[in-house]
DRENZA-795885 format. One record per residue (C-alpha): x, y, z; residue in three letters. Coordinates in steps of 0.05 Angstrom, whole numbers, plus 5000, padded with zeros to 4 digits. Example, Ala and Ser with C-alpha at 12.3 -4.5 7.8 and 13.67 -1.06 7.14 Angstrom:
# DRENZA-795885
524649105156ALA/527349795143SER/
***
This chain:
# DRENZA-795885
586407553288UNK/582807283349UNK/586207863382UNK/584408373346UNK/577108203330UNK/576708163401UNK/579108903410UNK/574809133356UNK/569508813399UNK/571209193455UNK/572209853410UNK/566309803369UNK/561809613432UNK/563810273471UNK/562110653408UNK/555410423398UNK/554210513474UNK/557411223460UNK/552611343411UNK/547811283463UNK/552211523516UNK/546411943541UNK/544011243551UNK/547811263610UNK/543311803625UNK/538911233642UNK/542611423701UNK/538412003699UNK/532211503716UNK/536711583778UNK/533812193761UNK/527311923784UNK/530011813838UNK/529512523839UNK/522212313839UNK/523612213917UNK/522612963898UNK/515012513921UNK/518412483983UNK/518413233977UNK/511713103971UNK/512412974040UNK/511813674049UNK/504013454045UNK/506513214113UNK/506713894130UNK/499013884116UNK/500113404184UNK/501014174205UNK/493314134191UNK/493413774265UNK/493614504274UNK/486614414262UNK/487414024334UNK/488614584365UNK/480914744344UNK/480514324402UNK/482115044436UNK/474515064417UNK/474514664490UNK/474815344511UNK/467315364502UNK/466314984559UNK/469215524585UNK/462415824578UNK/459615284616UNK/463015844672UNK/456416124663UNK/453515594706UNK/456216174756UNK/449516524748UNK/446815924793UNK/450016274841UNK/444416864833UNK/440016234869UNK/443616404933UNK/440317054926UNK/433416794922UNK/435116314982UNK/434916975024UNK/428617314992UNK/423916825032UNK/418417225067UNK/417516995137UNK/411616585145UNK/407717075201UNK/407417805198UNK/414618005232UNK/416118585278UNK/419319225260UNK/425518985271UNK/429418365256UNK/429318425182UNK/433617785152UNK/431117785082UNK/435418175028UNK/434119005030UNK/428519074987UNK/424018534991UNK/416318694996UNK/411818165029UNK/404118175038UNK/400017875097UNK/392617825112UNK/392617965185UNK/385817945227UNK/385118515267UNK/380018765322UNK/376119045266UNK/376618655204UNK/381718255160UNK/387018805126UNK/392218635073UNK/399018955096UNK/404619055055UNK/412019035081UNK/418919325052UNK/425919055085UNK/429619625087UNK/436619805112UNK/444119655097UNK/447819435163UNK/440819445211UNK/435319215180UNK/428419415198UNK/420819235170UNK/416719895149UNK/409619845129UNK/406220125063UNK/401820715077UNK/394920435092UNK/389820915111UNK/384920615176UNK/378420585188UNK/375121295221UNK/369820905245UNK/373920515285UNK/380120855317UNK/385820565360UNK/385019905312UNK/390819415328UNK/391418675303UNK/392618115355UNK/400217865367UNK/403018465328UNK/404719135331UNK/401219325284UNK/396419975310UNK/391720435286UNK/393521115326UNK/392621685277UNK/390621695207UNK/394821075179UNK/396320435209UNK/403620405244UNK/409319965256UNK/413520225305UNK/421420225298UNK/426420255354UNK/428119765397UNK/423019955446UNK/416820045419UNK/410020005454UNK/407019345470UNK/401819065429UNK/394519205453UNK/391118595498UNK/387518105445UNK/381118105476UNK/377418725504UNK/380018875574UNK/375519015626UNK/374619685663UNK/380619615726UNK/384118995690UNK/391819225713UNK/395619505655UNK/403619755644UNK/403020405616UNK/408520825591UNK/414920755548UNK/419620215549UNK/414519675527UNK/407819955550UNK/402319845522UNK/398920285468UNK/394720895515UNK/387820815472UNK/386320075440UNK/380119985401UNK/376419395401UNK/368819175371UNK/363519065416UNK/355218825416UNK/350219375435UNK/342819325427UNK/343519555362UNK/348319135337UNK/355419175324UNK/359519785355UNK/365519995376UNK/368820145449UNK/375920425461UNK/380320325530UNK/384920695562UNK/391320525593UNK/393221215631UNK/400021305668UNK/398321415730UNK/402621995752UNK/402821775823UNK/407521235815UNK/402020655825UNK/399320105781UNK/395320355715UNK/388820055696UNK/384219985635UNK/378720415636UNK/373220595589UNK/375721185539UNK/370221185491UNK/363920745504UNK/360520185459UNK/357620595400UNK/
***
């Protein structure tokens, strides 16, 4: 008897278990484990692809733009647009093609605003704005330059021999002077002079003297 109730102990227990055999599907909480399914939910790892959003870092590429700090480099072209301090020669032109620059010059008769272009590629030269002179007071010329009144408009000369600059102070009648080309002096300079009147104006001379001997100044156009 002990025997057999113990059997029908064994029996009747794997029944009633049977009868909730799906029990076993308790083993389907394993199923939970299928809730490491959540480790699927690692795919929100793949949101880590959101570092992706690092390579918004690739926005770094706007310092890129800091390249246009390169326009600085347009300052090296105002370096060279300096005007020279003193009313240059014709030639000799070191600022950039282009560049106009003013200068109030005294000259034998009166202060005169001139106006100067760089022009040129290769050679660069100095040419003067048209500035019509004084009829009153021909054969002007401004002290130290070459600046000189011989027509209708002032002139700069170009070339690389160009006619000296007049004397700065009037010359006297038989004062030696190098007339000619190849750096002699302007033929006719203009300068002002006193009368009893008042204020006039005298032009000299400079001839070349056709014999072959030394020029001198002499009176072209007396104290008016």
């Amino acid at each position: 008897m002990p025997f057999v109730v113990t059997a029908t102990l064994v029996g009747s227990a794997a029944t009633a278990c049977g009868g909730e055999t799906d029990s076993p599907g308790t083993a389907a909480t394993g199923g939970v484990g299928g809730s490491g399914a959540t480790g699927g939910s690692g795919a929100t790892g793949g949101s880590g692809g959101t570092g992706a959003t690092g390579g918004s870092s690739g926005t770094g590429a706007t310092g890129g733009a800091a390249g246009g700090g390169a326009m600085g480099g347009s300052g090296g072209t105002d370096g060279g647009t300096a005007c020279p301090p003193t009313m240059p020669m014709a030639s000799n032109c070191t600022v950039d093609a282009g560049v106009k620059c003013s200068y109030d010059v005294e000259c034998q008769g009166g202060k005169h605003t001139f106006v100067l272009t760089c022009e040129g590629t290769t050679y660069k030269e100095w040419t003067l704005a048209p500035q019509a002179c004084d009829p009153k007071k021909p054969f002007d010329s401004c002290a130290n330059t070459q600046l000189h009144c011989s027509g209708t408009n002032w002139t700069l000369p170009q070339g690389t021999n160009p006619p000296s600059p007049c004397p700065a102070t009037l010359p006297s009648p038989g004062d030696t002077c190098y007339s000619g080309g190849f750096g002699g002096v302007w033929e006719f300079c203009g300068y002002p002079c006193s009368t009893a009147g008042g204020a006039g104006w005298t032009v000299m001379t400079c001839p070349y003297n056709l014999d072959g001997g030394q020029s001198t100044w002499a009176v072209s156009s007396a104290c008016k």
